[in-house]
Legacy VTK file of the C-alpha trace (Angstrom):
# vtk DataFile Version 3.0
C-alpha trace
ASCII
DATASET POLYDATA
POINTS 603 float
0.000 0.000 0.000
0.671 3.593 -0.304
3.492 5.165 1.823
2.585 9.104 3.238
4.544 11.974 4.054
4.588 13.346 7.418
5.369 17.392 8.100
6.513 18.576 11.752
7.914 21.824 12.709
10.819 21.680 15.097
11.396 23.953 17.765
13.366 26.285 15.203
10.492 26.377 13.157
11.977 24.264 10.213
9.676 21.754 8.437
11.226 18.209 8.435
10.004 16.119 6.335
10.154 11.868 6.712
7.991 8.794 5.259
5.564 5.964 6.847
3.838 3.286 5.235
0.291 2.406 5.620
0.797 -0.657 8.162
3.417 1.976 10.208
0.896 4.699 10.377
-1.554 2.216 11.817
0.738 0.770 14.274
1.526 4.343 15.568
-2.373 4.643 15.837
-2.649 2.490 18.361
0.360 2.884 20.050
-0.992 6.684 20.681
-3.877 5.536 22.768
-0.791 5.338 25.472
-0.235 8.631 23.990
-1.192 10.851 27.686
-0.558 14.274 25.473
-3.425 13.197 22.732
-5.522 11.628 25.273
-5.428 14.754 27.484
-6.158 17.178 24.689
-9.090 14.908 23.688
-10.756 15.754 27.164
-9.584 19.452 27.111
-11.506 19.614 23.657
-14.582 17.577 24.610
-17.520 20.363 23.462
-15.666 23.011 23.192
-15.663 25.368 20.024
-11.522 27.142 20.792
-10.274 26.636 17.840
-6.959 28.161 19.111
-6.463 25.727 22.066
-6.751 22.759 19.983
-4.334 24.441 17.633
-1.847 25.276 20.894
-2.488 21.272 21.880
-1.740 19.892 18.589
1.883 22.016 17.655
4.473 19.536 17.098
2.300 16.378 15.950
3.419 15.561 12.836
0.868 15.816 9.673
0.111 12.975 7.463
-0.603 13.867 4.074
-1.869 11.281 1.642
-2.612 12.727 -2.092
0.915 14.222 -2.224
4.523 13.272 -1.771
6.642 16.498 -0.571
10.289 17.831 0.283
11.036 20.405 2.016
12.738 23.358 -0.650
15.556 25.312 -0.339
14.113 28.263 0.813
12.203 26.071 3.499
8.527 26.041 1.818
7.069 22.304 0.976
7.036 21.385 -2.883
5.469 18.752 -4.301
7.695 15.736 -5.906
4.987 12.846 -6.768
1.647 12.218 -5.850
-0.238 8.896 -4.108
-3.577 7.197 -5.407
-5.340 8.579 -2.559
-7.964 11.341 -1.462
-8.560 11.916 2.441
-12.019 13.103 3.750
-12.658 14.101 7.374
-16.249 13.432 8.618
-18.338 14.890 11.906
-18.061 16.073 14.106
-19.899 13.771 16.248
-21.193 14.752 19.563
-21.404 11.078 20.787
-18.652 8.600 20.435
-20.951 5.707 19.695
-21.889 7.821 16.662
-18.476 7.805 15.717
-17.714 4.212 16.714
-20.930 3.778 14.092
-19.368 6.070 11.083
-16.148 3.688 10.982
-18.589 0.877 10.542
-20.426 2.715 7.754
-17.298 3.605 5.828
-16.048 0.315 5.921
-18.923 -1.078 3.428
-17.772 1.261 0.399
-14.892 -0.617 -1.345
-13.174 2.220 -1.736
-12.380 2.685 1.868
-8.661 1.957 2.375
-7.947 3.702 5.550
-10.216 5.125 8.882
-9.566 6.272 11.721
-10.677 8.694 14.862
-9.216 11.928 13.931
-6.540 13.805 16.993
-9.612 15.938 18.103
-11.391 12.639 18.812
-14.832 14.075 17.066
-13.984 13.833 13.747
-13.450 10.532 11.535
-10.714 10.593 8.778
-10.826 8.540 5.821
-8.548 7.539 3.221
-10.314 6.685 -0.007
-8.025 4.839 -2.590
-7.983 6.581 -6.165
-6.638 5.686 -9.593
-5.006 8.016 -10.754
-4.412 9.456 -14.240
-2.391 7.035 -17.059
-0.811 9.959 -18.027
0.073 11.357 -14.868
4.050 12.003 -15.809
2.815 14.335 -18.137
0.313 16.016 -16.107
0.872 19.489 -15.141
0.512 20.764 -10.853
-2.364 22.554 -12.061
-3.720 19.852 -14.085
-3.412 17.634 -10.920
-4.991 20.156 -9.219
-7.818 19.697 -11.048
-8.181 15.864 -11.150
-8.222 15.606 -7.651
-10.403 18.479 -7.201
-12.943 16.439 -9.632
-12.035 12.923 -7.510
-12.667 15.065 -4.144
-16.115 15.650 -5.495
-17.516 12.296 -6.722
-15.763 11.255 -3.406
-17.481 13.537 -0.824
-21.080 12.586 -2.916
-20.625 9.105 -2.237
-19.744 9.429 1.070
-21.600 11.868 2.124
-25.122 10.176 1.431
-23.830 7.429 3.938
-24.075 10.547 6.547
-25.661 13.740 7.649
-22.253 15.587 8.955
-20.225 17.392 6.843
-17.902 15.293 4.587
-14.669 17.664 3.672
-11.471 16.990 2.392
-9.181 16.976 5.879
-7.707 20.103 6.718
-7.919 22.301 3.866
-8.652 26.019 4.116
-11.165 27.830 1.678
-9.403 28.128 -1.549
-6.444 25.562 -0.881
-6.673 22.691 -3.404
-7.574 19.539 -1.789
-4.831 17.815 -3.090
-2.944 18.879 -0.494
-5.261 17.329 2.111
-4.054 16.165 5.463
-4.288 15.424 8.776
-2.295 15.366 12.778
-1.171 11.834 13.861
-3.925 10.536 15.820
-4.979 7.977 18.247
-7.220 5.264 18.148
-7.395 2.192 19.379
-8.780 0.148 16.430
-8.177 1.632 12.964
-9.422 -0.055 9.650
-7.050 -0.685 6.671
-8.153 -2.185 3.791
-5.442 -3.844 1.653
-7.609 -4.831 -1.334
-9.382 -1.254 -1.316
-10.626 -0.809 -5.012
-9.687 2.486 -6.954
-11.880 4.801 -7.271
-11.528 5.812 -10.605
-11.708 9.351 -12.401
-11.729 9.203 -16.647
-13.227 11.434 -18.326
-17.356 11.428 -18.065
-17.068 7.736 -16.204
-16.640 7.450 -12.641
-16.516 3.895 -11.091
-14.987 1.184 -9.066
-11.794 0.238 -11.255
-12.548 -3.611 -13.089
-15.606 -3.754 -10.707
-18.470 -1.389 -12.973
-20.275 0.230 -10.075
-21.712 3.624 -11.237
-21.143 5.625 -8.403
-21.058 9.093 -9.340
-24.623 11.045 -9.283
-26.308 11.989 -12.808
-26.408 15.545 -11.686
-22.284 15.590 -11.967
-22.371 14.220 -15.316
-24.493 16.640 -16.323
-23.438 20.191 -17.932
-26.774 21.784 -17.283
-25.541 21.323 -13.845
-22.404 22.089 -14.204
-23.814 25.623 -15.784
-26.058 25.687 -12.637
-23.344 25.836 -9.937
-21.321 28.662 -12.248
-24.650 30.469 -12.495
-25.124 30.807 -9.283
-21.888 30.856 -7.298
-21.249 34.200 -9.721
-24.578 35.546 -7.617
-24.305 35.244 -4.788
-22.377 33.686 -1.633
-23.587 30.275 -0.168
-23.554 28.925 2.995
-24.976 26.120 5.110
-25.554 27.206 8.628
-25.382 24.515 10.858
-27.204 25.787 13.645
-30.319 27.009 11.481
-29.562 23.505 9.534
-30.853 25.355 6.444
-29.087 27.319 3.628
-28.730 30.878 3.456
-27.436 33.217 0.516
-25.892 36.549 0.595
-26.582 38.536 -2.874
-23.184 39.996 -4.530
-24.748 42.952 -5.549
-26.762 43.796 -2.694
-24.605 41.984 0.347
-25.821 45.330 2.179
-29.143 43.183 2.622
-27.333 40.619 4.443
-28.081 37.243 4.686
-30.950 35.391 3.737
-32.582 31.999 3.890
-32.504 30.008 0.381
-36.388 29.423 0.946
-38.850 27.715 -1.572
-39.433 31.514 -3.119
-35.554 31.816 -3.766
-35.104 28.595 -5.029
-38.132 28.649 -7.175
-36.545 32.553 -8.507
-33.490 30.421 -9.108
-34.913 27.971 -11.309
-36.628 30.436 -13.270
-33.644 32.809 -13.667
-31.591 30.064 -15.054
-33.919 28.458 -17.373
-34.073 32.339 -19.085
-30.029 31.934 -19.780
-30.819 28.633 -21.624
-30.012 25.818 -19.095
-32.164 23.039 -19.175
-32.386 22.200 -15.334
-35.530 22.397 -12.948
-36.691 22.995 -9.447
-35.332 19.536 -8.310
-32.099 20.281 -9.393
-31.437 23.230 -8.178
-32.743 22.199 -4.855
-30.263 19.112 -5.110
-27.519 21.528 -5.410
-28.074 23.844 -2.840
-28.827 20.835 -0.231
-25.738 19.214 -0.843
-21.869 18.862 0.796
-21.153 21.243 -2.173
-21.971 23.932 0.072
-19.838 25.106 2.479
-20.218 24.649 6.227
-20.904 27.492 8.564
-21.330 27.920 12.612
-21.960 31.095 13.306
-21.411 30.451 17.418
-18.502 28.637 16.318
-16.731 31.614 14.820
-17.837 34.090 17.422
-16.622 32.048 20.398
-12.915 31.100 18.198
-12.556 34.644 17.884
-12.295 35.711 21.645
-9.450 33.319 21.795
-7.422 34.211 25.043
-8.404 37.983 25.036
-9.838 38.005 28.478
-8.447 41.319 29.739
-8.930 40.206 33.499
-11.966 42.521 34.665
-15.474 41.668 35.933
-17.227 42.055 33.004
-20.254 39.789 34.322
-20.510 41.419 37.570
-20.628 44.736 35.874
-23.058 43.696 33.601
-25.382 42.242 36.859
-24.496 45.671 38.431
-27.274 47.310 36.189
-30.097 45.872 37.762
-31.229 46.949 40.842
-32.498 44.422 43.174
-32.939 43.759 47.091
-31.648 40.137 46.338
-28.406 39.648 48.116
-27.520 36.926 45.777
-28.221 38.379 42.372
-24.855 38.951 41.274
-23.668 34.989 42.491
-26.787 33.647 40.547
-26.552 35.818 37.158
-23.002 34.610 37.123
-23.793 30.766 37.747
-26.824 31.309 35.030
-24.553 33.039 32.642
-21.155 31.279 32.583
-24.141 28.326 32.336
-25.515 29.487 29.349
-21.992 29.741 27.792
-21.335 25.926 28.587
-24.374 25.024 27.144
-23.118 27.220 23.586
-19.824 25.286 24.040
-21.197 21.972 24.037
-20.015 21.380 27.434
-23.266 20.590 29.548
-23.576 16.832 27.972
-24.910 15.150 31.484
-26.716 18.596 33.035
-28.155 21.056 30.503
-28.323 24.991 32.257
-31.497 24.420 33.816
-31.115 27.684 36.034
-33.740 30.485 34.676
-33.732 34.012 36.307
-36.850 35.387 36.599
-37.499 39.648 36.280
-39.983 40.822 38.272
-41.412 44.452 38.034
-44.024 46.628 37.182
-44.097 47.885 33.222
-41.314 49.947 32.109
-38.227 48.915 34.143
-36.433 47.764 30.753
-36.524 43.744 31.380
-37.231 42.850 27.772
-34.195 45.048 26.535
-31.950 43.873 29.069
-32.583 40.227 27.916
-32.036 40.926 24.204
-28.911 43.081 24.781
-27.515 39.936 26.664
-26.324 38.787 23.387
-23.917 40.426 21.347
-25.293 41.763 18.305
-23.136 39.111 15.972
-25.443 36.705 17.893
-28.901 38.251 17.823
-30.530 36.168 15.510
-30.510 33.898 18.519
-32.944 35.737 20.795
-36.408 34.731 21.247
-39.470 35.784 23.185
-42.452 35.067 21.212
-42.748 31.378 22.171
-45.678 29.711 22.742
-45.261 26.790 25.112
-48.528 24.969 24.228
-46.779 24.271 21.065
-44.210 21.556 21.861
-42.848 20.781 18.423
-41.770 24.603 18.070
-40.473 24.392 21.709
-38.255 21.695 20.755
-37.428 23.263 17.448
-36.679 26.637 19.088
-34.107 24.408 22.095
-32.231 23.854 18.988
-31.658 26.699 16.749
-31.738 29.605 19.258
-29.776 30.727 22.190
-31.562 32.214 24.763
-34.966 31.997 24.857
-37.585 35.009 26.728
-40.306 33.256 29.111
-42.098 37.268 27.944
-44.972 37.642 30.384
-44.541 34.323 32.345
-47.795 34.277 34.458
-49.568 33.644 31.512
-48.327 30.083 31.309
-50.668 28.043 32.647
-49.992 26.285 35.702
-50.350 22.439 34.018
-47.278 23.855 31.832
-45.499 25.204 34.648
-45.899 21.595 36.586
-45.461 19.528 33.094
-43.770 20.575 29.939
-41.808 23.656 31.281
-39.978 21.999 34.291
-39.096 18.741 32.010
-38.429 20.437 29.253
-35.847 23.039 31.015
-33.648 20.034 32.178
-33.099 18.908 28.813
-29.749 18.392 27.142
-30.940 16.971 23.596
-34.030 18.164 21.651
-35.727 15.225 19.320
-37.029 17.206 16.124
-37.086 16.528 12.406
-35.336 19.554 10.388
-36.858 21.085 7.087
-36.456 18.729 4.329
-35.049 15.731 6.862
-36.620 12.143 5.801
-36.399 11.282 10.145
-36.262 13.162 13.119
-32.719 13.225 14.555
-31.425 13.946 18.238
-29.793 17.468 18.707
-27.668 19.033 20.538
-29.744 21.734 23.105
-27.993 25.457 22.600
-31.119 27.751 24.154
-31.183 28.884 28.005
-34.097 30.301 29.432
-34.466 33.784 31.399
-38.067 34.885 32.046
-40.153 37.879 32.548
-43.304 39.120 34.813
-45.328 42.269 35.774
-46.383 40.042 38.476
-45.782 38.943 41.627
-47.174 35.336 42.453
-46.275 33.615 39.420
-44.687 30.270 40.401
-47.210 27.473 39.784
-44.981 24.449 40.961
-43.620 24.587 44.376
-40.925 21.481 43.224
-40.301 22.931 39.971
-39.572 26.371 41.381
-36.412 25.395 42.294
-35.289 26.300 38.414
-36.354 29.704 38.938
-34.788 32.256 40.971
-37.350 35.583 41.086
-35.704 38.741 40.544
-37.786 41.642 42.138
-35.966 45.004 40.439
-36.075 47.974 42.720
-35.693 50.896 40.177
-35.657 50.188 36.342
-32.390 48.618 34.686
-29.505 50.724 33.088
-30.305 49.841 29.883
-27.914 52.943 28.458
-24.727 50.806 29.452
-23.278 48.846 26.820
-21.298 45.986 27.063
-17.901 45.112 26.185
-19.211 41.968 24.626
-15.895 40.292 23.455
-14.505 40.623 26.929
-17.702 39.775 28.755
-18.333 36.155 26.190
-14.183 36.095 26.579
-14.326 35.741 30.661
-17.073 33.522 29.911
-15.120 31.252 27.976
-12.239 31.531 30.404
-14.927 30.788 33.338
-16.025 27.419 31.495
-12.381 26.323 30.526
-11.583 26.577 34.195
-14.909 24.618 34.921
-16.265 27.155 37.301
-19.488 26.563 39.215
-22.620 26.451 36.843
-25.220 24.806 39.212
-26.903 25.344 42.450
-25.674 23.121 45.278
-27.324 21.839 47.802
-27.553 25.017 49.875
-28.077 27.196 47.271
-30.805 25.015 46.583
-32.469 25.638 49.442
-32.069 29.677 49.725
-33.434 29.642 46.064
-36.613 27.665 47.281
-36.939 29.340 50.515
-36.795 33.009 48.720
-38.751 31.998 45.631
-41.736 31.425 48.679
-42.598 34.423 47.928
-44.334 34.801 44.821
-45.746 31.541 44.694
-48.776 31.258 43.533
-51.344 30.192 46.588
-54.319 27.876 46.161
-56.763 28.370 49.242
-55.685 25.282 50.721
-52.478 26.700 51.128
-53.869 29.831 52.710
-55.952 28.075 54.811
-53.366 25.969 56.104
-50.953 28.878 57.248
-54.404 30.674 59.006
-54.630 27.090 61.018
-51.271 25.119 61.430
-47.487 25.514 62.265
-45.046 23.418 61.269
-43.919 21.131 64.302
-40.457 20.293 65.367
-41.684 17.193 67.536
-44.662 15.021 68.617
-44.390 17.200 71.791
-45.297 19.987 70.301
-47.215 18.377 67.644
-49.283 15.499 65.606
-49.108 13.505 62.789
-51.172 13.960 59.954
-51.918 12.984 56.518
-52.463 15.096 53.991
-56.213 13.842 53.617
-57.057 14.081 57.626
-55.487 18.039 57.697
-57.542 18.545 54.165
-60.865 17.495 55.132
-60.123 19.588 58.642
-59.404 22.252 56.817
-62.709 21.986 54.638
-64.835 21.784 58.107
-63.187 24.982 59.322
-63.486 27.310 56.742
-66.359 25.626 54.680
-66.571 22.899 51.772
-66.463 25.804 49.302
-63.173 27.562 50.053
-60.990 24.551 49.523
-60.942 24.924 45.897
-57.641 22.497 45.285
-57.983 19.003 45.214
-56.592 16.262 47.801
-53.787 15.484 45.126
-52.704 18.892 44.623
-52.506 19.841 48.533
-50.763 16.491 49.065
-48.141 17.943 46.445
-47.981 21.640 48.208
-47.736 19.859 51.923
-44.598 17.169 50.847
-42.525 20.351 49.350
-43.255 22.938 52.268
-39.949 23.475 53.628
-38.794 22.587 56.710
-42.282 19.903 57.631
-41.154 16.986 58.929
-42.557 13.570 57.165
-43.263 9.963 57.779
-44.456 7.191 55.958
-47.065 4.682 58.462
-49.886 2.061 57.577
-52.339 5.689 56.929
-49.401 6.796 53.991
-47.157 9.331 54.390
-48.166 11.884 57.314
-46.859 15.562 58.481
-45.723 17.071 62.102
-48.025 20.247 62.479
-49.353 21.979 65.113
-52.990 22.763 65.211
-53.722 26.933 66.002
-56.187 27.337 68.416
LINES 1 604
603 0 1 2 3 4 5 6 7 8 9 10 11 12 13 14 15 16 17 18 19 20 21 22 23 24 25 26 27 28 29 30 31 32 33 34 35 36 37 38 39 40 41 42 43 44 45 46 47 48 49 50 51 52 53 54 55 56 57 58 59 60 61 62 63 64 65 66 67 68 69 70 71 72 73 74 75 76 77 78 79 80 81 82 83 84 85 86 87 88 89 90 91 92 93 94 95 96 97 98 99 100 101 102 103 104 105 106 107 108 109 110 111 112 113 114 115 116 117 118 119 120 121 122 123 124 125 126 127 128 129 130 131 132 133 134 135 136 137 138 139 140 141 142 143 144 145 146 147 148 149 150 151 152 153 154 155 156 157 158 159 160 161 162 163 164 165 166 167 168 169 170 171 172 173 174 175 176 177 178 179 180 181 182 183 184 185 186 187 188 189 190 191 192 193 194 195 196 197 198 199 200 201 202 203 204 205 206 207 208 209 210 211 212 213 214 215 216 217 218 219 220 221 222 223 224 225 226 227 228 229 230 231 232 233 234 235 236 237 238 239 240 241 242 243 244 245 246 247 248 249 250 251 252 253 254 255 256 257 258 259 260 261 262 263 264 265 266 267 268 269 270 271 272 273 274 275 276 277 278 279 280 281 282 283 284 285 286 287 288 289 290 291 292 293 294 295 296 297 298 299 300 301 302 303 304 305 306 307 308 309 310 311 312 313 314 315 316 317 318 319 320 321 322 323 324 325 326 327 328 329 330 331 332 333 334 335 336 337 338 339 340 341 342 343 344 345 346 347 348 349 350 351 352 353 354 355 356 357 358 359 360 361 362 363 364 365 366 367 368 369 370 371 372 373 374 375 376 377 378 379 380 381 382 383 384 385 386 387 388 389 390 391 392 393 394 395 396 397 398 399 400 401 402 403 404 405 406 407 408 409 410 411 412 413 414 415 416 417 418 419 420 421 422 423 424 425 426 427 428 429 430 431 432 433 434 435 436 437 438 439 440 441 442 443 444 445 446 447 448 449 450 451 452 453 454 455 456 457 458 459 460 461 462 463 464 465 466 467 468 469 470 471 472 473 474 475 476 477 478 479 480 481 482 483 484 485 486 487 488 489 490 491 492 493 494 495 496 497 498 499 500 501 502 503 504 505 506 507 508 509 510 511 512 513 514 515 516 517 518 519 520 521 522 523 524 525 526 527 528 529 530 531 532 533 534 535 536 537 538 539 540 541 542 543 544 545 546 547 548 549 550 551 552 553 554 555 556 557 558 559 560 561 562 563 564 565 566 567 568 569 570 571 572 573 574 575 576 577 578 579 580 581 582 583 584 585 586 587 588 589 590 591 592 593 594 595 596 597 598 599 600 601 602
């Protein structure tokens, strides 16, 4: 099998240059799971998005490259000097490593498949395709070899990429760069597949098969030069993009990029169609919307970039605390709890909440005109606006779950009109959620995604907590004067100390004693049933059975129904049973009568 070059940069900053074969390369695989330097980046990257640290962990590995054979010039650059029968793609990333553990399995059915392995990040898979190349190859130009693998790259990442719905890319090539000169870090993994017998893949002229085996494998749509046409048309138009997050494609208009960017929606698409037909190319709706939902289009995270950019830029200062410091409130813990909710909502951004999504949801509370709604949009820098919400309707589960996944912080706007069965249901499961099950536009299944929203909330009003267990999510925020809404932040060092908060793995949770301030303040604006009114007007809680008795819930309801009448216990037994077992500080047993309470009857 083939042999590959491997690139390192010494300490001096000199490329050396030396060669492995196939069956080497695999054998250093799996001696790197002993690797502690890999194995500790691996962790360092789990879910995060800094681009720059894995870039800082990965200096000095050396980098495979498989189309190309290089030495390193006189003037120190890396020239080509031959070229291998081989194309490698990187797949993923994959949030779960069974999904990954399930890619390799995938890849090896295609015949093609020579080489796969987990790539150094430990999300991505990297595969080796075998190619034949060109007969006349000795006679073939850089550029023209430029372009052959360019055209194997593409039948390459079709077939491959309808075996998966991540991005399929040539490894490690920038925008522009050809992907000839693919490549990838030495890696670790424990079981790699090589394929001796791996058939060629082979590019000549308009046929594209398996060498001496016949399959067709590349699409009509390639062959075609109506298509061809298509993607020229088009790609002198305007700028493409698939956003991930959205997980829809958007368009940005050459001529009119002032307008920003936009959705490629069915009205585009059918404008498309229509537009091209009038230049004389024979192609129709289905084709263009083949083309624009395809790996042809580049990749795009939009949270990605933002958070890569900060890089280490933190500047030191208390950029959250400042940013708390414009609300007034008598809560003595506001600043702590902003900052656990906020550094929170980063983690959940960064991918780093996989057991424990940022179920912690601050709650404004204040009369109309103290500036809550604009304080919650201008939480997120305006790069990152498209990701505020606060026109969702909770009765609508499918476009709660939806919303989990494509925005970042959702607005609870006007929270005490959710109705209590929400509060008690829906909301409180659904805020503890770290995946969201949906089905995307144009998907042929529903698919598990990662959760990016947190929650923050809004009220005019006072008693608005529903669910005396569930409250423990909330923490009310009663503002004392209206919010400083003409401070603006320094958003790249506030998302920067973040960042540097959730590398460190600061606090993100309520423990167990926060717990229980945040329940015993959020007592307040509860919202009380008559039973529960009644039950404060004729019992104490009771330290001991001197003081006290032992109760069920059904003997203090029905004595509480003889006291103040039938008619003004409006709860039923179940509900009061629910509001008795989370009162804090009642004392509890379970007898032969069920579970019963210490009180203390008022006389």
């Amino acid at each position: 099998m083939t042999n590959f070059t491997l690139v390192r940069t010494d300490k001096n900053m000199r490329k050396k240059v030396s060669v492995a074969s196939a069956a080497t390369l695999m054998s250093r695989l799996q001696r790197n799971v002993e690797n502690q330097r890999i194995m500790t980046m691996r962790e360092r990257m789990a879910g995060t998005t800094r681009k720059d640290l894995y870039a800082e962990m990965v200096s000095g590995l050396h980098r495979v490259f498989a189309s190309v054979r290089l030495k390193v010039s006189a003037n120190g650059s890396l020239s080509v000097v031959g070229y291998n029968g081989m194309l490698l793609l990187s797949i993923g990333p994959f949030y779960e490593e069974q999904q990954l553990v399930a890619a390799k399995q995938m890849v090896k059915v295609l015949p093609t498949t020579a080489l796969a392995f987990v790539g150094s990040s430990g999300a991505t898979l990297k595969v080796m395709v075998r190619v034949e190349l060109p007969s006349d190859m000795m006679q073939q130009s850089e550029e023209g070899m430029k372009s052959f693998f360019s055209t194997a790259y593409l039948i390459a990442t079709n077939i491959y990429g309808s075996l998966f719905h991540e991005p399929v890319n040539a490894s490690g090539v920038a925008d522009g760069e050809s992907p000839m000169m693919a490549s990838c870090r030495i890696t670790a993994d424990a079981q790699p597949y090589m394929n001796h017998k791996a058939a060629p893949l082979a590019v000549t002229g308009n046929e594209n098969v398996f060498a001496g085996h016949g399959y067709i494998l590349l699409p009509d749509e390639i062959k075609n030069a109506d298509t061809k046409g298509l993607m020229a048309f088009v790609n002198d138009k305007y700028h493409l993009r698939f956003n991930r997050l959205r997980g829809c494609v958007e368009y940005l208009d050459k001529n009119r990029s002032y307008l920003g960017w936009s959705p490629a929606d069915e009205r585009f698409r059918n404008g498309l169609t229509i537009s091209a037909r009038e230049i004389g190319l024979d192609v129709w709706n289905n084709d263009v919307a083949r083309y624009l939902n395809s790996n042809r289009i580049t990749t795009y995270d939009p949270l990605d970039d933002y958070l890569f950019a900060l890089g280490n830029k933190w500047d030191g200062t208390d950029h959250i605390g400042r940013l708390a410091s414009t609300v007034k409130t008598d809560l003595k813990q506001w600043q702590e709890w902003f900052r656990l909710w906020f550094v929170g909502m980063v983690a959940q951004w960064m991918g780093r909440n996989v057991k424990y999504a940022n179920s912690i949801v601050p709650l404004l509370i204040s009369p109309q005109g103290y500036h809550k709604s604009t304080f919650c949009r201008a939480l997120l820098p305006p790069e990152l606006r498209w990701g505020y919400l606060d026109n969702l309707i909770m009765d609508e589960k499918k476009s709660v779950m939806q919303a989990m996944a494509d925005f970042l912080l959702i607005n609870l706007d006007e929270f005490n009109s959710i109705s209590p069965k929400t509060q008690q249901g829906f909301l409180k499961n659904t805020i503890q959620l770290t995946t969201v099950n949906v089905k995307r536009p144009y998907a042929k299944r529903r698919e598990d995604l990662p959760r990016l929203a947190s929650f923050i909330a809004t009220s005019n009003m006072t008693e608005v907590l529903s669910d005396p267990s569930g409250s423990r999510r909330f923490f009310v925020v009663r503002l004392t004067e209206p919010i400083d809404t003409d401070y603006k932040p320094n958003y790249e060092q506030l998302y920067a100390q973040a960042v540097e908060a959730v590398m460190r793995n600061e606090q993100r949770w309520f423990d167990k004693n926060q717990m229980a301030l945040v329940m015993e303040h959020n007592r307040s604006y509860e919202l009380r049933g008559s039973a529960d009114m009644l039950f404060h007007d004729h019992f104490d809680i009771a330290l001991d059975t001197a003081d006290g008795e032992y109760m069920t819930a059904g003997a203090i309801y029905a004595l509480l129904r003889k006291k103040a009448g039938a008619t003004a216990v409006t709860e039923s037994i179940q509900k009061f049973g629910r509001y008795l077992s989370n009162l804090p500080g009642i004392v509890k047993r379970t007898s032969k009568y069920g579970v019963q309470y210490l009180v203390k009857q008022i006389k």
